[in-house]
MILUM-299928 format. One record per residue: x, y, z of N, C-alpha, C in turn; residue number from 1; residue in one letter. Coordinates in steps of 0.001 Angstrom, whole numbers, padded with zeros to 6 digits. Atoms other than C-alpha are relative to their C-alpha. Last residue first. Example, Ala and Ser with C-alpha at 12.3 -4.5 7.8 and 13.67 -1.06 7.14 Angstrom:
{{-000820, -001190, -000060}, {013670, -001060, 007140}, {-000770, 001090, 000730}, 2, S}
{{000890, -001190, 000000}, {012300, -004500, 007800}, {000900, 001200, 000000}, 1, A}
END
This chain:
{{001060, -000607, 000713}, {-019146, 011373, 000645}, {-000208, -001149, -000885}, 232, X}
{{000403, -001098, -000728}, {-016439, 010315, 003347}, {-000854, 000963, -000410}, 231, X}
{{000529, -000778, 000409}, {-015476, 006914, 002375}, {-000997, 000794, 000593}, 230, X}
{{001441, -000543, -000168}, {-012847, 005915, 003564}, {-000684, 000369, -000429}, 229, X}
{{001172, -000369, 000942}, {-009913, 003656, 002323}, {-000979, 000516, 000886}, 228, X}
{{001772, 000132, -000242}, {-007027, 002812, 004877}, {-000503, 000974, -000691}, 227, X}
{{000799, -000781, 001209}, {-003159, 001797, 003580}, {-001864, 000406, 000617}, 226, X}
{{001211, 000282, -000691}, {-000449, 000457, 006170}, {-001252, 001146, -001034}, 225, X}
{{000505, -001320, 000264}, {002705, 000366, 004423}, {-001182, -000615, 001070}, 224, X}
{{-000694, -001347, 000341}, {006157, -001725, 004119}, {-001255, 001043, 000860}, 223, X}
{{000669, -000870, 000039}, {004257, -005566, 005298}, {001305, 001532, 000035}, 222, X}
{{001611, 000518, -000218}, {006659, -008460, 004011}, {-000390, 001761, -000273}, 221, X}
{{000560, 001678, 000619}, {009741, -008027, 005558}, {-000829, 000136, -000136}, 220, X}
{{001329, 000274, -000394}, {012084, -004922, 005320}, {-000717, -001113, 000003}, 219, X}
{{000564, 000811, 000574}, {015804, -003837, 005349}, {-001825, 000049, 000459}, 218, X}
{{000189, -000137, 001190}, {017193, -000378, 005152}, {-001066, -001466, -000095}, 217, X}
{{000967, -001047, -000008}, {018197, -000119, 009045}, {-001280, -000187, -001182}, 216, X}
{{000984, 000861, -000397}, {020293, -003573, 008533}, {-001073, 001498, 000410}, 215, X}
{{000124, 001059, -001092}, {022359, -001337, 006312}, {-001249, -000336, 000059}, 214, X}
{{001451, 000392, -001021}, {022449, -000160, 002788}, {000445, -000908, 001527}, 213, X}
{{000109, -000874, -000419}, {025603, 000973, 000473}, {-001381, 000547, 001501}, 212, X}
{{001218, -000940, -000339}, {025986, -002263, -000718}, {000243, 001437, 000741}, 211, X}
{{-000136, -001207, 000929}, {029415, -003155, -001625}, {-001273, 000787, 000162}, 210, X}
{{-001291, -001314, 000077}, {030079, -005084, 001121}, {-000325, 001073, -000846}, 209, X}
{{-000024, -000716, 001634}, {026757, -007633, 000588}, {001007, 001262, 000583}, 208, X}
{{-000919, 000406, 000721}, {027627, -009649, 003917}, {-000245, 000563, -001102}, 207, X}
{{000653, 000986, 000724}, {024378, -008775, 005996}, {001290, -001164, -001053}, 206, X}
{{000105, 001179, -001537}, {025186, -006262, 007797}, {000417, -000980, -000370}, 205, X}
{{-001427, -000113, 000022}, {026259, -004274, 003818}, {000551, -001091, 001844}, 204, X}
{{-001071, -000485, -000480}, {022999, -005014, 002855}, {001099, -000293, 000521}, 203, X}
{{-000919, 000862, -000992}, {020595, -007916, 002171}, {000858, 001149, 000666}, 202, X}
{{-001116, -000377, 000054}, {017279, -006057, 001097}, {001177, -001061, 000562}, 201, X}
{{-000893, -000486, -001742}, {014292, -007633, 000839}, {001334, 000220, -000651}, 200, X}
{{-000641, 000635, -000611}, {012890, -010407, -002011}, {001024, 000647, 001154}, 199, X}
{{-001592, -000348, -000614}, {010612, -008201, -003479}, {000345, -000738, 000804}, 198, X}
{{-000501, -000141, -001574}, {007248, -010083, -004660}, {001529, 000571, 000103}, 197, X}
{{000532, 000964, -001064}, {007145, -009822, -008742}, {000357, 000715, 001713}, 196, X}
{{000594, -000415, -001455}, {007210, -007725, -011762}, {000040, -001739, 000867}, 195, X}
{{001188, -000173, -000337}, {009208, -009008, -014864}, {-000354, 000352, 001603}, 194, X}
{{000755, -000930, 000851}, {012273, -007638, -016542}, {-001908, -000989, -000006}, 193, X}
{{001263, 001419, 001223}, {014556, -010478, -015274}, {-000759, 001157, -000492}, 192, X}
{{000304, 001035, -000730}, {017285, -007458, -014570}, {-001136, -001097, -000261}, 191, X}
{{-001027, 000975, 000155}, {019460, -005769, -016313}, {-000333, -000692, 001136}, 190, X}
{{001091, 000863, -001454}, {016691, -003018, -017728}, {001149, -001375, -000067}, 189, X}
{{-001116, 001542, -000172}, {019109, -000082, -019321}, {-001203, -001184, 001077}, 188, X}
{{000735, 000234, 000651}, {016388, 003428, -019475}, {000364, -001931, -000379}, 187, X}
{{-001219, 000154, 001329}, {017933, 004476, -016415}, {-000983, -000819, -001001}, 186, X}
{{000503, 000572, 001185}, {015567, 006377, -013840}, {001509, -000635, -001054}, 185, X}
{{001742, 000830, -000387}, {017361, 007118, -010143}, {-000265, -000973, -001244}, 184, X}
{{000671, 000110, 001069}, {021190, 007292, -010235}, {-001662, -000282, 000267}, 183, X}
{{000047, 001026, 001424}, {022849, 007821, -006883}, {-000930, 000241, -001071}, 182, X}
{{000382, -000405, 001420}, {022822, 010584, -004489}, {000034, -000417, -001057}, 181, X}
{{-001156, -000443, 000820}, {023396, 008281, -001240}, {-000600, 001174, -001110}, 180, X}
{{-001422, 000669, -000051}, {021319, 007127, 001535}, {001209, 000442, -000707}, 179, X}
{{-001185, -001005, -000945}, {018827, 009875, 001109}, {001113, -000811, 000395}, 178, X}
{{000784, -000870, -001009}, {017050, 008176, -002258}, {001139, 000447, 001275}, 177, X}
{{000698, -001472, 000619}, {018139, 007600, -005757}, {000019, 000899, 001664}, 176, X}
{{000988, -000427, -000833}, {020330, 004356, -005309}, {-000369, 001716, 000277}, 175, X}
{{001351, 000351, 001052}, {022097, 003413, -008499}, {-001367, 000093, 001374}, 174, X}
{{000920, -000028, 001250}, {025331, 004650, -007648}, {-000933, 000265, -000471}, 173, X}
{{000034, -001511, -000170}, {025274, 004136, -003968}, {-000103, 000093, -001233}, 172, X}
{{-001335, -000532, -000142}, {025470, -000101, -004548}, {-000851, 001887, 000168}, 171, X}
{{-000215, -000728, -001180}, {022579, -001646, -003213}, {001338, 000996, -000256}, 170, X}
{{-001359, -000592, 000087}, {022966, -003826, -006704}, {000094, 000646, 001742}, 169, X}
{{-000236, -000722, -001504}, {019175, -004817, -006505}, {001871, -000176, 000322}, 168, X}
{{-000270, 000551, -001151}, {019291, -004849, -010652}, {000468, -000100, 001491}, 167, X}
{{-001192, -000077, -000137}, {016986, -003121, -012293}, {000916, -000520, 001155}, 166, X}
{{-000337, -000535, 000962}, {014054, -003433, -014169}, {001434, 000402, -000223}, 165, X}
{{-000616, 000997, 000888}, {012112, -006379, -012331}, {000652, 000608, -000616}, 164, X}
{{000334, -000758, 001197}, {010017, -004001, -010826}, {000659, -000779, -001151}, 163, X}
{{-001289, -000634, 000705}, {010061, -005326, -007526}, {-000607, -000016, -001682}, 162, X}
{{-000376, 000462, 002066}, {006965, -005435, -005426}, {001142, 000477, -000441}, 161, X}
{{-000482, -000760, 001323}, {006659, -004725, -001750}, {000170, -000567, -001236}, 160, X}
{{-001195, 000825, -000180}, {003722, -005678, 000807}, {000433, 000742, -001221}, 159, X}
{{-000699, 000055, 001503}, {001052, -003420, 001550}, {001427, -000811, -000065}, 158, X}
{{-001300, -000239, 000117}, {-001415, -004163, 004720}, {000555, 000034, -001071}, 157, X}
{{-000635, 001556, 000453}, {-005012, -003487, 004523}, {001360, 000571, -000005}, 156, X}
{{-000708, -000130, 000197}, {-007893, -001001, 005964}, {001179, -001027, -000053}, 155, X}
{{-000883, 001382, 000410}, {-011005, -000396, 005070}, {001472, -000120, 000235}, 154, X}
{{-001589, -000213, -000522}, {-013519, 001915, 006599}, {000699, -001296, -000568}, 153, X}
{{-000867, 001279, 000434}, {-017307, 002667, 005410}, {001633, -000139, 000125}, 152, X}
{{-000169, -000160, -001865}, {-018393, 006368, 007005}, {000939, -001858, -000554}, 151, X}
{{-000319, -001015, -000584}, {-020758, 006693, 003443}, {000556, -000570, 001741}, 150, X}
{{000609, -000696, -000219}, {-021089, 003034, 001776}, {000371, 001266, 001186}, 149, X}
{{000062, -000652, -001538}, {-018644, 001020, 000315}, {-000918, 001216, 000117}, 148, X}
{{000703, 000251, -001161}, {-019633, -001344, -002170}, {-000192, 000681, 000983}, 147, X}
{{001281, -000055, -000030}, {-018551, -000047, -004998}, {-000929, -000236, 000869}, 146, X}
{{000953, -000618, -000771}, {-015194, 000016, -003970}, {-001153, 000368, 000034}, 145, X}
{{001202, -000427, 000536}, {-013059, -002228, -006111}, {-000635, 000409, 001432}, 144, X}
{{001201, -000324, -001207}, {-009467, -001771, -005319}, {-001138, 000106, -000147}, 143, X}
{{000995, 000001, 000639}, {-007443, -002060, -009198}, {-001078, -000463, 001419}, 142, X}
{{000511, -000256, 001386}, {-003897, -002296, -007509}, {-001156, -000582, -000107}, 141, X}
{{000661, 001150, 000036}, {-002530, -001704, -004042}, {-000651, 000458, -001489}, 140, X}
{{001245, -000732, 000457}, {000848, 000086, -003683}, {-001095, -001285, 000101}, 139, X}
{{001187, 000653, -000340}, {004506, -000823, -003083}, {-001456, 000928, -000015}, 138, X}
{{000977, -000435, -000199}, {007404, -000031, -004864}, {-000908, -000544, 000621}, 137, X}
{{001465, 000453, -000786}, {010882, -001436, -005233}, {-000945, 000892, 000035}, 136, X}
{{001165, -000128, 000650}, {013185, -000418, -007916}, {-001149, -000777, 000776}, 135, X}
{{000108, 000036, 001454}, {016522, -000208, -006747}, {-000801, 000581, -000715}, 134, X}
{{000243, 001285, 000807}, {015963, 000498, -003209}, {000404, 000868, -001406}, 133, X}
{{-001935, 000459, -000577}, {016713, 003486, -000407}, {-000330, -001461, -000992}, 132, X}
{{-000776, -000628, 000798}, {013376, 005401, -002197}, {002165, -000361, 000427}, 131, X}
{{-000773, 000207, -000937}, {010519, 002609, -001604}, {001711, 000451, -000322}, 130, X}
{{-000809, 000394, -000259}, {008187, 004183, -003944}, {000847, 000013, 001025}, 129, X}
{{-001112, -000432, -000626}, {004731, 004465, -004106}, {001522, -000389, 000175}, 128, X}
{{-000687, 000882, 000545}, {001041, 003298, -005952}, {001360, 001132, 001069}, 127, X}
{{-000817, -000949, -000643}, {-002010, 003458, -005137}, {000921, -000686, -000158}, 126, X}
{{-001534, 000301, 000251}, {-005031, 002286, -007273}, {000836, 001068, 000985}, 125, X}
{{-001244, -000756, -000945}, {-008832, 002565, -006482}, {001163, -000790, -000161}, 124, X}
{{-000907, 000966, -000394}, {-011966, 001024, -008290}, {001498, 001049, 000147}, 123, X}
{{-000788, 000443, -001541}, {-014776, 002546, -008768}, {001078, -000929, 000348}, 122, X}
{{-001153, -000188, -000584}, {-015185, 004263, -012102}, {000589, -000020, 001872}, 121, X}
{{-000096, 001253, -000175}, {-018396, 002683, -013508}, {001838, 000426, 000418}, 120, X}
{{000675, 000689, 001234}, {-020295, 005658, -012304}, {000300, -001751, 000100}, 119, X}
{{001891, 000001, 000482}, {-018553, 007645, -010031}, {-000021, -001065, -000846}, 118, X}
{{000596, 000726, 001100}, {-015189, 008388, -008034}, {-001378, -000344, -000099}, 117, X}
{{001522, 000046, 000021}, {-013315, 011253, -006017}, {-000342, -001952, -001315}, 116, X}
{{000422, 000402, 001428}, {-009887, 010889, -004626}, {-001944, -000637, -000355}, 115, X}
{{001978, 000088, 000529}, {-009263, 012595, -001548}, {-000212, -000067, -001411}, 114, X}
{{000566, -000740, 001319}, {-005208, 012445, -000297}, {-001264, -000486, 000205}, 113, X}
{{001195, 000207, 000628}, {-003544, 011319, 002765}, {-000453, 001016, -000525}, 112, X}
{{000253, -001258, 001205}, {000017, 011070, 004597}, {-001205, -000842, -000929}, 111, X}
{{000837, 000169, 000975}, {001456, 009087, 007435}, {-000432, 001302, -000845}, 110, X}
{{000899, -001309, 000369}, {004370, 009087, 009373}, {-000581, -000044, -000926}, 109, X}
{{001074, -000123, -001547}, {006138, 006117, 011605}, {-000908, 001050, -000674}, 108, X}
{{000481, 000951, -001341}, {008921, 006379, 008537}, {-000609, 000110, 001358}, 107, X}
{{-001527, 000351, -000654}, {009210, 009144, 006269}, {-000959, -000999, 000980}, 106, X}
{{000508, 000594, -001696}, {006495, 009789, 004104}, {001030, -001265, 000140}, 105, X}
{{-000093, 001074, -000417}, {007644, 012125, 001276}, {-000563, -000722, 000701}, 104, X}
{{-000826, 000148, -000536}, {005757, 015166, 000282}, {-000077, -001470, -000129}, 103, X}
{{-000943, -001116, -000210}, {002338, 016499, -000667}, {001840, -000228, 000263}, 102, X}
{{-000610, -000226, -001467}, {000700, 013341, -001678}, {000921, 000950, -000268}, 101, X}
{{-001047, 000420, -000760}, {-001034, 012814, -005193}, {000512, 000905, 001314}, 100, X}
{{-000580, -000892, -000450}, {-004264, 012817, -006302}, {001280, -000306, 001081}, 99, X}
{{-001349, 000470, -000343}, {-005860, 011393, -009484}, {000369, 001100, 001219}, 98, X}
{{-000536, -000908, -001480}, {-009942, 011096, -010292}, {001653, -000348, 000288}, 97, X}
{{000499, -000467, -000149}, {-011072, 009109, -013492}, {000460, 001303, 000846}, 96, X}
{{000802, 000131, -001492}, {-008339, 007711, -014606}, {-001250, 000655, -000144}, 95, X}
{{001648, -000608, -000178}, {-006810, 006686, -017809}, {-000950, -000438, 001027}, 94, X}
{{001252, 001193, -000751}, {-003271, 005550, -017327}, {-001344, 001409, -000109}, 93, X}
{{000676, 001322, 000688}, {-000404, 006977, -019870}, {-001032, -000662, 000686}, 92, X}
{{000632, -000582, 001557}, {000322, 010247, -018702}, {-000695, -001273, -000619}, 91, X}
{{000899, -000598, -000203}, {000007, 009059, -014679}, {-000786, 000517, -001656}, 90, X}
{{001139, 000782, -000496}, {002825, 006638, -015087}, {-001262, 001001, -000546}, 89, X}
{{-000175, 000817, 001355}, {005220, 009342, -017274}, {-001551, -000928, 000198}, 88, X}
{{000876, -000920, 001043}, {004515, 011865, -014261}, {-000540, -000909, -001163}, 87, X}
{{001470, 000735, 000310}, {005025, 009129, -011237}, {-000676, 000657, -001431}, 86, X}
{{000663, -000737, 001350}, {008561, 009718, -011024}, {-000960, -000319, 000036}, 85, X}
{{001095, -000410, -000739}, {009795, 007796, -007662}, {-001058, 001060, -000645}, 84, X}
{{-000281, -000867, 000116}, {013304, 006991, -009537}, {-001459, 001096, 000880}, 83, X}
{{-001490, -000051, -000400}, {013488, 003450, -010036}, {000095, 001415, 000375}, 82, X}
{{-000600, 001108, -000695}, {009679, 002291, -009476}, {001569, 000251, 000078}, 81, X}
{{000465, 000030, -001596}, {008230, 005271, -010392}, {000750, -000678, 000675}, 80, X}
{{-000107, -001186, -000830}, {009944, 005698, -013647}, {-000421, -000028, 001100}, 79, X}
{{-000965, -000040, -000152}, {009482, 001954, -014212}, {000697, 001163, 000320}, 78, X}
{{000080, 000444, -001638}, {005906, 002067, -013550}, {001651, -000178, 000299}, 77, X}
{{000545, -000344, -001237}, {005748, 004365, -016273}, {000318, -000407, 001408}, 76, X}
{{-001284, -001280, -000021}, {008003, 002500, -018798}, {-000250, 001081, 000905}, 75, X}
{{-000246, -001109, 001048}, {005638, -000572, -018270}, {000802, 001549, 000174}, 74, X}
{{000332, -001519, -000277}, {006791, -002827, -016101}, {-000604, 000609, -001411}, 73, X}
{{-001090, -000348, 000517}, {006896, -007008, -018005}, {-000703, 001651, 000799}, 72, X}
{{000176, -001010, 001366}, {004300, -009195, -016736}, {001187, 001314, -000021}, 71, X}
{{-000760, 000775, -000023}, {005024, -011849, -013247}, {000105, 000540, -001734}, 70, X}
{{-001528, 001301, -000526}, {002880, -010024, -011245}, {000505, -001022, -001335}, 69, X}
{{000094, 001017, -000311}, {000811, -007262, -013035}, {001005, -000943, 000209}, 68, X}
{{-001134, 001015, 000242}, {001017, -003248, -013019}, {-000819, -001622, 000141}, 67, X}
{{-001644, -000755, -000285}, {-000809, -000221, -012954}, {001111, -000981, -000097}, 66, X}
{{-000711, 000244, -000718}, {-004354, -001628, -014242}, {001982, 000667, 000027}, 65, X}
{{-001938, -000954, -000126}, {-006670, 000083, -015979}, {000146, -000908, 001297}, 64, X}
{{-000748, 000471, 000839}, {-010152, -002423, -017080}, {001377, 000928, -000339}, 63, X}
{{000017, 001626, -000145}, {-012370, -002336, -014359}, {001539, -000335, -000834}, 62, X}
{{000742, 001537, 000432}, {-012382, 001314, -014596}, {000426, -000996, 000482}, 61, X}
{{000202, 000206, 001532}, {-010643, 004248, -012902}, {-000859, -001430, -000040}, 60, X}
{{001192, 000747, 000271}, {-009894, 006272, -009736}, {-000087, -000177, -000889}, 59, X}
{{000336, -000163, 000905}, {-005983, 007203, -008390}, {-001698, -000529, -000015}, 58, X}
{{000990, 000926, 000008}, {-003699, 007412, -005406}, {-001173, 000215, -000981}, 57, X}
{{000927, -000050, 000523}, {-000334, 008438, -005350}, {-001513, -001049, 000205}, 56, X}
{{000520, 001330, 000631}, {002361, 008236, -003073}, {-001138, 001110, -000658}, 55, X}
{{001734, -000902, 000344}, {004719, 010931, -002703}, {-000756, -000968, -000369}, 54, X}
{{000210, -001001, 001032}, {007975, 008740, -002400}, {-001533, 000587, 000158}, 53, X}
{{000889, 000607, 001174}, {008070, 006424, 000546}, {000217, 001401, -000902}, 52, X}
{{001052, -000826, 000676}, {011100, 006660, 002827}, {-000609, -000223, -000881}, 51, X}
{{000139, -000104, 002005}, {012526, 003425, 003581}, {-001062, 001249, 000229}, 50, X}
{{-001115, -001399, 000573}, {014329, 003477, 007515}, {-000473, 000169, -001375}, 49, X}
{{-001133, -000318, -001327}, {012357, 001179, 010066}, {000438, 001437, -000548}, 48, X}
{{-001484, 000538, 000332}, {009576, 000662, 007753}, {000577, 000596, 001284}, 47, X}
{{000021, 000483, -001137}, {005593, 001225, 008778}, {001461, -000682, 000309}, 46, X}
{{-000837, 000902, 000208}, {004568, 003900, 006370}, {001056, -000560, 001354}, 45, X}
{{-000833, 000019, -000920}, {000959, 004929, 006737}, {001340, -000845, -000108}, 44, X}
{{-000641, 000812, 000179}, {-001156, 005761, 003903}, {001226, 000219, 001169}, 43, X}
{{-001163, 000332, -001145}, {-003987, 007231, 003888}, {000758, -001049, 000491}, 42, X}
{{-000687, 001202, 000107}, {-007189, 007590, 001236}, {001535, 000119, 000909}, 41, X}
{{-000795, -000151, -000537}, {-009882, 009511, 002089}, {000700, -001295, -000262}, 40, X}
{{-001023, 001519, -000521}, {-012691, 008358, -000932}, {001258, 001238, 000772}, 39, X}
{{-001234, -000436, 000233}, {-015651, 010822, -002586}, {001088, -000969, 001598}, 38, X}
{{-000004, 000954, -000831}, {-018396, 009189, -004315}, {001531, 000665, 000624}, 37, X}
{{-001647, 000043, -000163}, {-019130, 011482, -007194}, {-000097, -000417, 001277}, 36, X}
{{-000419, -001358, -001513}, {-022959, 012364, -007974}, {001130, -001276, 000187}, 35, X}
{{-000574, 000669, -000941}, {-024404, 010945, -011245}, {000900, 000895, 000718}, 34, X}
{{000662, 000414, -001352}, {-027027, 012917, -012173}, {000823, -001438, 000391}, 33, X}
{{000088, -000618, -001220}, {-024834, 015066, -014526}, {-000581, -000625, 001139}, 32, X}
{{001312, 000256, -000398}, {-024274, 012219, -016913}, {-000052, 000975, 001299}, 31, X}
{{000775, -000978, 000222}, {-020963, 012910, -018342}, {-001116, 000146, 000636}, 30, X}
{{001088, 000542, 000190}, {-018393, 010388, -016746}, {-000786, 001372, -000415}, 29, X}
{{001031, -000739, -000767}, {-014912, 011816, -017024}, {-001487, -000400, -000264}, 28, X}
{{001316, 000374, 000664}, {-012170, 009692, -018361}, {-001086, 000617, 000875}, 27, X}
{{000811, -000641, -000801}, {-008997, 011929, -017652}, {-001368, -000537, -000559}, 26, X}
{{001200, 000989, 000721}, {-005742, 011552, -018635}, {-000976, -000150, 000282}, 25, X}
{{-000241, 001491, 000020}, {-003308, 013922, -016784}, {-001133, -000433, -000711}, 24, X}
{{-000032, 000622, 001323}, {-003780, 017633, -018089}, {000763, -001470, 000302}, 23, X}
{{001053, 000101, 000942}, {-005548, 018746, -014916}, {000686, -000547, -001380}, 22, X}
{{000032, -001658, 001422}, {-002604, 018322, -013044}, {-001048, -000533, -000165}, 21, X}
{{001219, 000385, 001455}, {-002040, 016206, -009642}, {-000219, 001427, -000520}, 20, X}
{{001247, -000391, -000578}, {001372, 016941, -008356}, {-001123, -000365, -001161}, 19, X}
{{000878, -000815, 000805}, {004914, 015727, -008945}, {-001474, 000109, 000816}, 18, X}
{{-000504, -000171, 001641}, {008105, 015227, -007013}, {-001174, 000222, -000902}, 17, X}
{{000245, 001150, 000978}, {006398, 016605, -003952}, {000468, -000040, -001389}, 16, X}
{{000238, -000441, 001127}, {008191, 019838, -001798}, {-000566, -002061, -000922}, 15, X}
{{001361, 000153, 000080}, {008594, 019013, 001852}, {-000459, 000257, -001559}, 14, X}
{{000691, -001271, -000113}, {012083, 020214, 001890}, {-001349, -000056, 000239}, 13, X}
{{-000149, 000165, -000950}, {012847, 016404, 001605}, {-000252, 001484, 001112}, 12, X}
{{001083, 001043, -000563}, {011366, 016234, -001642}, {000116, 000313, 001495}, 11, X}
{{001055, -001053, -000110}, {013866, 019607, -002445}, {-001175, -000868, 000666}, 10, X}
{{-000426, -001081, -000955}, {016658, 017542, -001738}, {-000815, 000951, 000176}, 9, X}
{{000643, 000343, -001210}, {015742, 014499, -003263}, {000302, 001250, 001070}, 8, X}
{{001285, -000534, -000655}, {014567, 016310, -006594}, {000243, -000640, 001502}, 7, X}
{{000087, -001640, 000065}, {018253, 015952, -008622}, {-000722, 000687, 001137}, 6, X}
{{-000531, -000280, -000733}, {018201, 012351, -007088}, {000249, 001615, -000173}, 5, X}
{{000183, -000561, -001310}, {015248, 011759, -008568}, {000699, 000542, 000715}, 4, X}
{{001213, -001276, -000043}, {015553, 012423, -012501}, {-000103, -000099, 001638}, 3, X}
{{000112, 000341, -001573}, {019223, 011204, -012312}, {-001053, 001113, 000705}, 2, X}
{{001091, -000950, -000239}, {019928, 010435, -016055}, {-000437, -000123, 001441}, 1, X}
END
């Protein structure tokens, strides 16, 4: 099944693999006199050569999280994570506010969305894939922002996460994004099958032959550059 590589040709058109809907999940505070807190969120990607997938960025409780280190993906973050799908993710997490990025973001080039939040829904998720990989992603999870007050600026580096779902092969195949037309989503997990730190590419520089990745492809550490505003 090769839900991204169908879409990298239109992604690259400028076209986003998905968009925020009204029928994503949707905890909505009732209380008219609470007034909505509204968040610029921008994301700068700082790789040599990893396009990011349409990132997303989300508002919800204390108690949604998108992923945890060393805990098993859920089938969401595994569409994202192999294939840059965020729809599956997005059906299953109860947000408050969701909005995703128009397009890719290609390296040196940033891209930002306005996600609103209220009540007891402050806390900020973003999430993105690194589309010359397996199943890397990077994002920041469960961001509490209650604190920040109007003009307030934050901004932090993103390191990458693996998904644990499939294995970094580098082969063409099983890579989704403009390197090759490989396989994105597979439902097969043949790898430890928990989240942790990405351990980087080796490529084909490197002595992995079969990879399909050069020393362009690799990364250390910081992928993204992420800053929170709030601008209401």
């Amino acid at each position: 099944m090769r839900i991204f590589s169908k879409s990298i040709a239109l992604l690259f058109a400028g076209l986003a693999i998905v968009s925020c809907s009204s029928d994503n999940k949707v905890k909505m505070d009732n209380d008219p006199m609470v007034e909505d807190y509204t968040f610029e969120i921008t994301l700068q990607n700082v790789t040599h050569n990893q396009p990011l997938s349409p990132f997303t960025g989300l508002s919800h409780s204390a108690d949604v999280s998108l992923w945890t280190l060393g805990e098993r993906a859920s089938i969401g973050l595994e569409h994202t994570a192999e294939s840059g799908d965020n729809t599956m993710l997005l059906a299953d997490t109860t947000s408050y506010d969701v909005a995703t990025g128009e397009g890719v973001v290609m390296p040196g080039a940033a891209s930002s969305v306005m996600v609103k939040t209220a009540k007891s829904n402050y806390y900020l998720s973003i999430i993105s894939m690194l589309v010359n990989t397996n199943d890397a992603f990077t994002g920041l999870n469960q961001y509490d922002v209650s604190r920040f007050a109007v003009g307030d600026t934050k901004t932090m580096k993103l390191p990458v996460y693996d998904a644990g779902t499939e294995g970094n092969s580098e082969l063409a195949s099983t890579l989704p994004g403009p390197v090759s037309s490989g396989e994105g989503f597979n439902a097969a997990r043949d790898d430890v099958d928990f989240i942790a730190r990405h351990s980087g590419i080796v490529s084909k520089d490197d002595g992995l032959m079969q990879s399909a990745l050069d020393e362009s492809h690799r990364f250390d550490g910081v992928v993204a550059i992420i800053t929170i505003e709030r601008v209401k």
